[in-house]
DRENPA-3360 file (N, C-alpha, C; in nm, 2 decimals, always signed):
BEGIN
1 = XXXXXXXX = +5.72/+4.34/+6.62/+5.84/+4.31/+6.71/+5.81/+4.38/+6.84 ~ +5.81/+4.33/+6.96/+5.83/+4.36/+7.09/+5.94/+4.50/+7.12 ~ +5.88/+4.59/+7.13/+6.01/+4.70/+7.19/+6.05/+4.65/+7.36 ~ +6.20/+4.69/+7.36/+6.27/+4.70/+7.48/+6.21/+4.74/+7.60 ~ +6.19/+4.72/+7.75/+6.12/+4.75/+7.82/+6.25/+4.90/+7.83 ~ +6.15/+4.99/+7.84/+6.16/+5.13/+7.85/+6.31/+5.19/+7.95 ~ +6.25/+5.09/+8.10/+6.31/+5.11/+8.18/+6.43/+5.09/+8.19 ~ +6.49/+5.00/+8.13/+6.67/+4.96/+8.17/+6.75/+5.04/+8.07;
9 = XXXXXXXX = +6.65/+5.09/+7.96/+6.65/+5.13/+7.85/+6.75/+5.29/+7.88 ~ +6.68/+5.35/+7.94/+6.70/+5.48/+8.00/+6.81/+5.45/+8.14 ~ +6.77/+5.36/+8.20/+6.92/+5.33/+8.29/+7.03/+5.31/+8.21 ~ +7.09/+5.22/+8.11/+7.18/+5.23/+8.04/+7.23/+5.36/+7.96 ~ +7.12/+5.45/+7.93/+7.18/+5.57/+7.85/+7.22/+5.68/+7.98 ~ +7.12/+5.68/+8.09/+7.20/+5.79/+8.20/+7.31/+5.72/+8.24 ~ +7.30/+5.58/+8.25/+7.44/+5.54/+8.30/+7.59/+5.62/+8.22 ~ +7.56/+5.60/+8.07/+7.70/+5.63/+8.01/+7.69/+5.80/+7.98;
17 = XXXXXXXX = +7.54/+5.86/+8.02/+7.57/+6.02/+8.04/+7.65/+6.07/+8.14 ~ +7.61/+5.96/+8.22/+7.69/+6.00/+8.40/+7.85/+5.98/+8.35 ~ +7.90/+5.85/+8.31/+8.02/+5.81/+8.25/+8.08/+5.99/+8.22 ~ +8.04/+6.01/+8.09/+8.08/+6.09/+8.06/+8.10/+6.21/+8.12 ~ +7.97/+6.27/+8.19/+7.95/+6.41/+8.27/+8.08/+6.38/+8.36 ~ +8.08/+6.27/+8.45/+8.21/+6.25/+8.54/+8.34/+6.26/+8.48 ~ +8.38/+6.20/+8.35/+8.52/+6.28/+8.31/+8.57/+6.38/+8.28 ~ +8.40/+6.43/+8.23/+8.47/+6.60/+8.20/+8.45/+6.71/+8.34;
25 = XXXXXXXX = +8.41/+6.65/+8.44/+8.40/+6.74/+8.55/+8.54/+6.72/+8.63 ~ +8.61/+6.56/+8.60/+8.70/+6.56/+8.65/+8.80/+6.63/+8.58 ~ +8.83/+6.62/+8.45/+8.91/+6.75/+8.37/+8.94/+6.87/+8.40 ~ +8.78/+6.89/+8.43/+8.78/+7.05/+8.46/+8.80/+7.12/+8.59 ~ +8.81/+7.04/+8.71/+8.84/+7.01/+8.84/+8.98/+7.13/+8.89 ~ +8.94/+7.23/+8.94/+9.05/+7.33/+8.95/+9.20/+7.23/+9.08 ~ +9.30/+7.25/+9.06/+9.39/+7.20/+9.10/+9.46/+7.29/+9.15 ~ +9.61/+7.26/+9.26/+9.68/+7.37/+9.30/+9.75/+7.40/+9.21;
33 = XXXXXXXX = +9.76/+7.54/+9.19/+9.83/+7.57/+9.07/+10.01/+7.66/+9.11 ~ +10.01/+7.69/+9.28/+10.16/+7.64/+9.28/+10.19/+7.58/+9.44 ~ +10.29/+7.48/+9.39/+10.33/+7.43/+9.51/+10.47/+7.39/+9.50 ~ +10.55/+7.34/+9.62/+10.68/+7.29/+9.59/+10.71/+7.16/+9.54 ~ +10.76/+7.13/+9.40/+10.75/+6.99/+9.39/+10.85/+6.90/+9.44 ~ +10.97/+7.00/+9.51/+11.03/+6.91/+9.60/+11.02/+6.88/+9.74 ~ +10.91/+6.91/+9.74/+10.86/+6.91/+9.93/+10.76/+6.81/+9.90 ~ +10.69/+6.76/+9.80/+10.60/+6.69/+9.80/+10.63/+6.51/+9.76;
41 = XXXXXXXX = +10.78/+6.48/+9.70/+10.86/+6.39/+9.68/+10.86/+6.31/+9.80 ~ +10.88/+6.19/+9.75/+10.94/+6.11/+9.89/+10.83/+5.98/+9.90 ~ +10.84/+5.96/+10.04/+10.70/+5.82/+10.06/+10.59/+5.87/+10.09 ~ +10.49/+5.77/+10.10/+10.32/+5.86/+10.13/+10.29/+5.74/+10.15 ~ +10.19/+5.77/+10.26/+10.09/+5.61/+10.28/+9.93/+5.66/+10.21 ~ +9.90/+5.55/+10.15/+9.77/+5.54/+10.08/+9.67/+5.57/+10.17 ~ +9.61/+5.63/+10.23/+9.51/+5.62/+10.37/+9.34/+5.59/+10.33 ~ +9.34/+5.63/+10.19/+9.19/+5.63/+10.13/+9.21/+5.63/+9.98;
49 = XXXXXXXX = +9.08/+5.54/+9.94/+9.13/+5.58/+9.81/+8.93/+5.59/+9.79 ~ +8.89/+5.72/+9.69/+8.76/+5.74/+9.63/+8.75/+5.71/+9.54 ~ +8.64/+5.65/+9.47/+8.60/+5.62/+9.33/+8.50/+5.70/+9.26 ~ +8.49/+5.76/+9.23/+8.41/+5.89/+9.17/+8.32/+5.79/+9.08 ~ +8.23/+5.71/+9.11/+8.19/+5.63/+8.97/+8.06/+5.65/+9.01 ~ +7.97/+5.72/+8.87/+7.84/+5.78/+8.88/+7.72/+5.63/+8.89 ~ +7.78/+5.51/+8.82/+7.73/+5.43/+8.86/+7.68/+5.38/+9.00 ~ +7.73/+5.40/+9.05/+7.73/+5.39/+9.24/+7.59/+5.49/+9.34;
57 = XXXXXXXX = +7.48/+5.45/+9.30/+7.39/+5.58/+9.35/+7.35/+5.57/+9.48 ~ +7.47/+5.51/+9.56/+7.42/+5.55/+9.71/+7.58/+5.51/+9.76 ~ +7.68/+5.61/+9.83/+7.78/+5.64/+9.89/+7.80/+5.54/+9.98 ~ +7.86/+5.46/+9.97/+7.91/+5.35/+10.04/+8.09/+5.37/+10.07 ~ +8.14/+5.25/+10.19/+8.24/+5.26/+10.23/+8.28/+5.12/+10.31 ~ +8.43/+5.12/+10.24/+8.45/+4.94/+10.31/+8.57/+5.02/+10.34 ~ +8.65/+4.91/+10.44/+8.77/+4.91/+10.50/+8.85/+4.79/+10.45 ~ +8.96/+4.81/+10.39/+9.08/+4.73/+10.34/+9.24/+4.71/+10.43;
65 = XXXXXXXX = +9.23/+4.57/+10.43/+9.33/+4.56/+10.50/+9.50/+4.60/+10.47 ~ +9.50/+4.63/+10.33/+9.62/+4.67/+10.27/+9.64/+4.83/+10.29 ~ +9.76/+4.80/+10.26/+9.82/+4.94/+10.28/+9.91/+4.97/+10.17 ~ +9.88/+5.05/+10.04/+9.97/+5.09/+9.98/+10.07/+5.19/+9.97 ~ +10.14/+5.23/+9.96/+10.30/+5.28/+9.98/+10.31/+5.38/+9.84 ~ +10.31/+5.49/+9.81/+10.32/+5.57/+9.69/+10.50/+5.60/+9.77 ~ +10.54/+5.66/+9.64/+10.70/+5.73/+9.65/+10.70/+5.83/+9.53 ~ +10.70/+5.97/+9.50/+10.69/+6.07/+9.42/+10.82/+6.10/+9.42;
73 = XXXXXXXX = +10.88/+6.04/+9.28/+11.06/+6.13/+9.32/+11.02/+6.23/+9.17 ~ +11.11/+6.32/+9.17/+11.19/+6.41/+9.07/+11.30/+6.41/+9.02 ~ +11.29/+6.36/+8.88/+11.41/+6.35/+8.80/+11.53/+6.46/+8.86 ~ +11.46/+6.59/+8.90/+11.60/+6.70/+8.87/+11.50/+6.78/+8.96 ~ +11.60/+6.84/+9.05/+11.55/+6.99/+9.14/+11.48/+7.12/+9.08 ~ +11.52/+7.09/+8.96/+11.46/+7.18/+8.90/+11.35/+7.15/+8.78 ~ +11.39/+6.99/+8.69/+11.27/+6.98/+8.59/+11.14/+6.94/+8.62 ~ +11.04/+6.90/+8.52/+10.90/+6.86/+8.54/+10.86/+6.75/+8.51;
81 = XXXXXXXX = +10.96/+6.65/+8.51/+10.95/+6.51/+8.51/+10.89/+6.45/+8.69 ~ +10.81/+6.36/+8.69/+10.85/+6.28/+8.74/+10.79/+6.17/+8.78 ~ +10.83/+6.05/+8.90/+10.78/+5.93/+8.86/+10.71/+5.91/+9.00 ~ +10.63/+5.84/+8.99/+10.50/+5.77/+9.10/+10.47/+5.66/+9.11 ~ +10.58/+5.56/+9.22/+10.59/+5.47/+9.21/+10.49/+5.43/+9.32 ~ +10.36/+5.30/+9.30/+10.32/+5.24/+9.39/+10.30/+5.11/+9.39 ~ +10.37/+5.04/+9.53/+10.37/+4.96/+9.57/+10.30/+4.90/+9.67 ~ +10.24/+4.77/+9.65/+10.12/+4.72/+9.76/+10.17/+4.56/+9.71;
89 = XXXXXXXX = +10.21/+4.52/+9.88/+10.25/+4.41/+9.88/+10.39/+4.40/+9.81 ~ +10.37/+4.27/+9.72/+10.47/+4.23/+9.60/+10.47/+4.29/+9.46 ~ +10.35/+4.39/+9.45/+10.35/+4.47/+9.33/+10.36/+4.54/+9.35 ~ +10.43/+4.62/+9.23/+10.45/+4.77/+9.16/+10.37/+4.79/+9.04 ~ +10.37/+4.93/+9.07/+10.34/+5.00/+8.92/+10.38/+5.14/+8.94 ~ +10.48/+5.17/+8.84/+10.51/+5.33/+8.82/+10.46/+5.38/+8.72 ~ +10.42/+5.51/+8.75/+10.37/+5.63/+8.64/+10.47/+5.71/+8.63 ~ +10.48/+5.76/+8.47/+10.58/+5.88/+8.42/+10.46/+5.99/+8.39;
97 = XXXXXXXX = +10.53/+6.07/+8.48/+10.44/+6.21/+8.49/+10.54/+6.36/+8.43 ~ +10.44/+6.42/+8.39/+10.56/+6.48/+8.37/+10.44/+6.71/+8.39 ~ +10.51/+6.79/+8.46/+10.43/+6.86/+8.46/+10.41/+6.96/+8.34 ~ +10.31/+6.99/+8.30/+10.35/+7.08/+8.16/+10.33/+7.25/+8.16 ~ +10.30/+7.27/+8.25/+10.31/+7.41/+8.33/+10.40/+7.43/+8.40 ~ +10.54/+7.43/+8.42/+10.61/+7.51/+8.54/+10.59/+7.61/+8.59 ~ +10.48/+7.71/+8.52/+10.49/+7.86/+8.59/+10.35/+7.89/+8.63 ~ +10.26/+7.80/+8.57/+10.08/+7.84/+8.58/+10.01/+7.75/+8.68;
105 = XXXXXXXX = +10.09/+7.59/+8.63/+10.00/+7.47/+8.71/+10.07/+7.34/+8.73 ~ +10.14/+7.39/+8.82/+10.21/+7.30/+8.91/+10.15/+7.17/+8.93 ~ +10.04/+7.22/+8.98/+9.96/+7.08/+9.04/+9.85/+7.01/+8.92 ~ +9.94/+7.04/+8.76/+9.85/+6.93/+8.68/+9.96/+6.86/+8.61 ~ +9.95/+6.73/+8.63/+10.07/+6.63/+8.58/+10.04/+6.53/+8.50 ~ +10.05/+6.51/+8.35/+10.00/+6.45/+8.26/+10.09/+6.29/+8.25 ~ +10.01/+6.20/+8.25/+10.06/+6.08/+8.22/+10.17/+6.09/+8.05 ~ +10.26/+6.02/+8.12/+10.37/+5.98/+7.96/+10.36/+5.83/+7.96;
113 = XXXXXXXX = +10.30/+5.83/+7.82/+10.33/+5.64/+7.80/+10.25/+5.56/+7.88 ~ +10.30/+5.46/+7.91/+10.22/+5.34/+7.96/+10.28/+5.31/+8.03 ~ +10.26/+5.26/+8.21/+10.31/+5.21/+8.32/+10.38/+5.10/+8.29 ~ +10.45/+5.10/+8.43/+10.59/+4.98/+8.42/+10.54/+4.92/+8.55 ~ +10.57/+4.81/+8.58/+10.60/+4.72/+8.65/+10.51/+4.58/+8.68 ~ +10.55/+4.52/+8.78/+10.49/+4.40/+8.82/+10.30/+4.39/+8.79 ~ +10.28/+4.51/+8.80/+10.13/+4.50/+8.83/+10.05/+4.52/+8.70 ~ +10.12/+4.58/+8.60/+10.08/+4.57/+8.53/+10.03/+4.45/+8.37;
121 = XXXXXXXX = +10.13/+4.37/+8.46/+10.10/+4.20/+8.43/+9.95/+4.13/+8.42 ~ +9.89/+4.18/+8.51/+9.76/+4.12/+8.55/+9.65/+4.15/+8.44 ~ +9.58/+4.05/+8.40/+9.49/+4.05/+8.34/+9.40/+4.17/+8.27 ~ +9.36/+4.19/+8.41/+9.28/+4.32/+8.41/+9.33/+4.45/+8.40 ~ +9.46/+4.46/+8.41/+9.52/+4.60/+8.45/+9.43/+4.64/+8.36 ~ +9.45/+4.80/+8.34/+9.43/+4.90/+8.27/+9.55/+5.03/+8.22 ~ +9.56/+5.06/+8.14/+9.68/+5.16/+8.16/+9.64/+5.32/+8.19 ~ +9.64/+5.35/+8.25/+9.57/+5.50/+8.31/+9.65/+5.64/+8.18;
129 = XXXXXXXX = +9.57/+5.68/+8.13/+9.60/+5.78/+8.03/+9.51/+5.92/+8.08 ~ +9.59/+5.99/+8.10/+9.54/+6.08/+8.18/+9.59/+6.20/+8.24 ~ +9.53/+6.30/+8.31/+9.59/+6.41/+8.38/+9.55/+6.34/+8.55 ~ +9.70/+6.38/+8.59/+9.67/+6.36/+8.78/+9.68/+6.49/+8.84 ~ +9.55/+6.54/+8.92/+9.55/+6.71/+8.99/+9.58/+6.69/+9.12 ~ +9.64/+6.78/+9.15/+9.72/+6.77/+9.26/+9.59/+6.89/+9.35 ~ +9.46/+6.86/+9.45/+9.37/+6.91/+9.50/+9.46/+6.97/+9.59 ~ +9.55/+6.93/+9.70/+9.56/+6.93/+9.81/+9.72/+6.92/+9.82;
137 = XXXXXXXX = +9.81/+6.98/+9.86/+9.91/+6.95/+9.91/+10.00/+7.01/+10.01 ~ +9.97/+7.02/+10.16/+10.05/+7.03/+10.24/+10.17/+6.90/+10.31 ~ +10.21/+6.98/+10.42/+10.30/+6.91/+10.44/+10.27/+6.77/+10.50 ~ +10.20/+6.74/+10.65/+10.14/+6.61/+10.62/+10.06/+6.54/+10.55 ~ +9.96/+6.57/+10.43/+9.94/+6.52/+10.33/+9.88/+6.53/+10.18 ~ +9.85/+6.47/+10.12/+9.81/+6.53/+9.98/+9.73/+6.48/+9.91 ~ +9.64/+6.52/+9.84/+9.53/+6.49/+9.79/+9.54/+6.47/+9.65 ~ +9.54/+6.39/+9.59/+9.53/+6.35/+9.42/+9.48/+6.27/+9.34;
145 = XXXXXXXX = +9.36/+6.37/+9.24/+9.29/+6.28/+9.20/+9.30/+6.23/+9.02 ~ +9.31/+6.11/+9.01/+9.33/+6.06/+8.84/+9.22/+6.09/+8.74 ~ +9.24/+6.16/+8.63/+9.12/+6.14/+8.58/+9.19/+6.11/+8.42 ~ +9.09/+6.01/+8.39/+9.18/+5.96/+8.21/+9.09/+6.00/+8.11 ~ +9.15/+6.00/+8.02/+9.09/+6.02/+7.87/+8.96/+5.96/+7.86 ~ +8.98/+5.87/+7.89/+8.83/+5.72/+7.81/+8.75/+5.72/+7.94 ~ +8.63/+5.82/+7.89/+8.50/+5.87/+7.96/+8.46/+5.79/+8.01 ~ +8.47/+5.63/+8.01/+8.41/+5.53/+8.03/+8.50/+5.46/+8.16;
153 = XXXXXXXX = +8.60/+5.54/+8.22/+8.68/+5.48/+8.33/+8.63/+5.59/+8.40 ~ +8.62/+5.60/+8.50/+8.60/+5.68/+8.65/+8.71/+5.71/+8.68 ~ +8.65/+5.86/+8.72/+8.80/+5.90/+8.80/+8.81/+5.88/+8.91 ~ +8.93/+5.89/+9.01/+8.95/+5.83/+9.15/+9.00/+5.94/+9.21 ~ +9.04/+5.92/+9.32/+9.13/+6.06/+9.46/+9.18/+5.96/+9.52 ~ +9.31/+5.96/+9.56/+9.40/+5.91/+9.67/+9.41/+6.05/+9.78 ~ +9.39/+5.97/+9.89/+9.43/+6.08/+9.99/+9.56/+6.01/+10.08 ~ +9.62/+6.08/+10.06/+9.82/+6.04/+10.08/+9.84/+6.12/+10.24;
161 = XXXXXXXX = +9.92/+6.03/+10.31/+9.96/+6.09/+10.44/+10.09/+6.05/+10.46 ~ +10.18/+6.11/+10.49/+10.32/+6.11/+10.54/+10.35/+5.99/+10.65 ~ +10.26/+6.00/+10.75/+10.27/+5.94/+10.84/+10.11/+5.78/+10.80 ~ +10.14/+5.65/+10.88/+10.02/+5.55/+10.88/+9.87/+5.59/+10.91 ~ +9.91/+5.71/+11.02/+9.74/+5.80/+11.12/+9.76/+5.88/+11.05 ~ +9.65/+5.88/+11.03/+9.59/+6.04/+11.00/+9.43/+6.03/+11.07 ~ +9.45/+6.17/+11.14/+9.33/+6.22/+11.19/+9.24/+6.26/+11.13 ~ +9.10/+6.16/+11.23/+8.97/+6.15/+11.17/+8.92/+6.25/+11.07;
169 = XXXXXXXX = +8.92/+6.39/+11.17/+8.91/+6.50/+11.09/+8.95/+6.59/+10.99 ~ +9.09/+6.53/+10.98/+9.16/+6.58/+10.85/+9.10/+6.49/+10.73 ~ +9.07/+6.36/+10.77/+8.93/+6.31/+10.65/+8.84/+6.36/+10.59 ~ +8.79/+6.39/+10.67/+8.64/+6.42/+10.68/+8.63/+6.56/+10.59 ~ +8.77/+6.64/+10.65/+8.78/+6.73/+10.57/+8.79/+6.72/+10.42 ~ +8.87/+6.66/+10.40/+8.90/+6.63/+10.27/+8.79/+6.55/+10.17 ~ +8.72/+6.47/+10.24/+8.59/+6.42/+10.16/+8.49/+6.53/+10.16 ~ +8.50/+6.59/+10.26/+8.38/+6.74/+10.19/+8.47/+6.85/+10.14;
177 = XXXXXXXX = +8.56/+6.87/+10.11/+8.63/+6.95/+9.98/+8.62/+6.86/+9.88 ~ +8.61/+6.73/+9.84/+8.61/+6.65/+9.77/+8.46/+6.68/+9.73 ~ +8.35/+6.67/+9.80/+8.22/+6.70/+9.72/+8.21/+6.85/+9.69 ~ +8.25/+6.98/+9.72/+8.31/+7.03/+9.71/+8.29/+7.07/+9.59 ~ +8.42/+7.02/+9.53/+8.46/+7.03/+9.40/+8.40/+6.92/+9.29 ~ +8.27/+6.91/+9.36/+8.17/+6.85/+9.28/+8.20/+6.72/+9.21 ~ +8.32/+6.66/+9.26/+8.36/+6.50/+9.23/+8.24/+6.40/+9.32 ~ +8.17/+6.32/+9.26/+8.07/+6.22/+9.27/+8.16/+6.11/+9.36;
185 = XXXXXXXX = +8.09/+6.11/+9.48/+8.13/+6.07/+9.64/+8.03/+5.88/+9.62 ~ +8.12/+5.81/+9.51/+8.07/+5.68/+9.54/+8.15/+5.58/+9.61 ~ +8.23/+5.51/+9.59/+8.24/+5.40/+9.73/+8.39/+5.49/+9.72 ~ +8.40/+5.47/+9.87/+8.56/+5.46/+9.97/+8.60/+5.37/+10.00 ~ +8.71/+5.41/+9.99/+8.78/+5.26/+10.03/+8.89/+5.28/+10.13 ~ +8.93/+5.25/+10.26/+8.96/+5.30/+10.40/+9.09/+5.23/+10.39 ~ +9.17/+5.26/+10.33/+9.34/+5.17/+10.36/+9.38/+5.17/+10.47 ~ +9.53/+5.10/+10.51/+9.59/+5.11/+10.61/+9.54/+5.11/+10.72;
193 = XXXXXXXX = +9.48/+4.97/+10.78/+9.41/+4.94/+10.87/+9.45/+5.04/+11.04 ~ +9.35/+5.14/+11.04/+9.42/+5.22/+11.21/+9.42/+5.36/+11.21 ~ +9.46/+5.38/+11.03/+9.52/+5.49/+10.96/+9.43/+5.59/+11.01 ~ +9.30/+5.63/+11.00/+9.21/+5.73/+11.02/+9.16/+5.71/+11.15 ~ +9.27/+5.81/+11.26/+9.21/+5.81/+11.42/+9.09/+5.90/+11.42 ~ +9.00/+5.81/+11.48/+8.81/+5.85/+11.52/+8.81/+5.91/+11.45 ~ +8.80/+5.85/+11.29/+8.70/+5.90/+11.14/+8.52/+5.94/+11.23 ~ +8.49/+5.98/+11.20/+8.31/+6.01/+11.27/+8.26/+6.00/+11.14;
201 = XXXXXXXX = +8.23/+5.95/+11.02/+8.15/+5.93/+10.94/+8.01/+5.90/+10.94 ~ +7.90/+5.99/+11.01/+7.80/+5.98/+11.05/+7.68/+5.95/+10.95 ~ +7.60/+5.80/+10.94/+7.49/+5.86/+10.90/+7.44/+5.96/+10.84 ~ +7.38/+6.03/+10.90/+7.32/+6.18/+10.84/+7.42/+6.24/+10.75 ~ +7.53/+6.23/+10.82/+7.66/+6.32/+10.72/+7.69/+6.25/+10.57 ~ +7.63/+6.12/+10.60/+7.67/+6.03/+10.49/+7.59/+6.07/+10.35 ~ +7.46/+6.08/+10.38/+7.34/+6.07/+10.33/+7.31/+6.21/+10.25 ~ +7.34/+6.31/+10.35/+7.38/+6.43/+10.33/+7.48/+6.48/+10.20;
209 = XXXXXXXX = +7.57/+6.41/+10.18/+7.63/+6.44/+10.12/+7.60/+6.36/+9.98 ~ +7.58/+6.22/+10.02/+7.54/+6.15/+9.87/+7.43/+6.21/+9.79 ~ +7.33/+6.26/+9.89/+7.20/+6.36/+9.85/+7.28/+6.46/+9.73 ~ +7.33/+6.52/+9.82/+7.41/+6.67/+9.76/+7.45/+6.66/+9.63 ~ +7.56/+6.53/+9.63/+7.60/+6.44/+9.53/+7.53/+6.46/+9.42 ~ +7.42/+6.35/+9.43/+7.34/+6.35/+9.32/+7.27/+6.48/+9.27 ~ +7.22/+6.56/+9.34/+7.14/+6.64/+9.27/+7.24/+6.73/+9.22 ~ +7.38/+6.76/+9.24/+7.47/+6.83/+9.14/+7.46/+6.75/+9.01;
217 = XXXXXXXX = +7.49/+6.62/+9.06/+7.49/+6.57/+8.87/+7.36/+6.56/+8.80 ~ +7.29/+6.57/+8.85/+7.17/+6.55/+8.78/+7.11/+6.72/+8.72 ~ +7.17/+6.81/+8.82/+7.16/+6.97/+8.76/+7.29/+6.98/+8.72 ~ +7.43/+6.91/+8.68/+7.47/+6.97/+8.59/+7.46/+6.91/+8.45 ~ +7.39/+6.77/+8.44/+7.36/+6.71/+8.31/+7.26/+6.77/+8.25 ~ +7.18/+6.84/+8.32/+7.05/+6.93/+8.19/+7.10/+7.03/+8.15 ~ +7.27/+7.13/+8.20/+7.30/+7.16/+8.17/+7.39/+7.16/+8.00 ~ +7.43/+7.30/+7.94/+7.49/+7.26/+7.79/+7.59/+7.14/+7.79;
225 = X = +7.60/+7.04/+7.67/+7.70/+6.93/+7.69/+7.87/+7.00/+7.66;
% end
């Protein structure tokens, strides 16, 4: 009997190492651990969205002409419920979040149940089961990344802005705190067509960083599992 050629052989098993190594890094991903959660309520424009997917071995970046719309309300001024509604276009979909630390970790918000709305009609949806960390939250914007149970989904980062602009550089920042914290920098996706005034996403800076990228995961997978 013919054995398997060797090679795709070993691309499919690092593929679902990487799978894996990416959701437990995302897990482990330190988050803010206090913030105000009624300062953080309200609308947010989608400005970027990352896909941490270890399958992707060279950092790429498209621009989307949509613009999606998040709204973070709180059940109660005071409890740790609350809901995450986003809307793009004529779809919805809300998340029940609910925080399970009030006094240690504000900024870790565990999915309840299964999403509601329009969007989750579609074929393909998925239902996100999962912890959302809250990297980043000041007052013009906020940084939050999904990471779910089933090792076999990729985790993502929304980068949220108050206002449609956000400046280049407060990007840029946020994508190298993003590598950073050792989250795998595979495609972007540039919302709200205008949103990032003179992004500089340079070549070298690109390359730079997807370099960086890889050789973290690849030294932290010889590492213990």
């Amino acid at each position: 009997m013919a054995r398997p050629p060797l090679l795709p052989l070993l691309l499919v098993l690092l593929t679902a190492g990487c799978g894996v190594y990416a959701a437990r890094r995302c897990q482990d991903t330190h988050a803010q651990s206090q913030l105000d959660l009624n300062k953080v309520t309200g609308q947010w424009y989608v400005v970027e969205i990352v896909e941490h997917d270890p399958k992707v071995l060279e950092m790429s970046m498209i621009e989307q002409r949509k613009c999606p719309i998040v709204v973070l309300h709180r059940q109660n001024s005071t409890g740790s419920w609350l809901t995450l509604k986003w809307t793009e276009g004529r779809d919805v979909v809300v998340y029940n979040l609910n925080v399970t630390d009030m006094r240690r970790a504000l900024g870790r918000w565990q999915s309840v149940g299964k999403q509601e709305g329009s969007m989750t009609r579609r074929e393909n949806y998925q239902h996100f089961d999962g912890v959302v960390l809250v990297l980043k939250a000041v007052e013009d914007h906020m940084v939050l990344t999904f990471c779910d149970r089933n090792p076999e989904r990729s985790p993502y980062t929304l980068v949220l802005s108050r206002a449609q602009r956000m400046p280049g550089d407060d990007i840029d920042s946020i994508n190298n705190m993003i590598r950073f914290r050792e989250l795998y920098m595979g495609l972007v996706k540039s919302t709200c067509p205008g949103a990032a005034a003179a992004v500089t996403h340079s070549p070298a800076l690109i390359a730079v960083g997807a370099l960086a990228a890889v050789v973290r995961l690849l030294l932290g997978r010889a590492g213990p599992s």
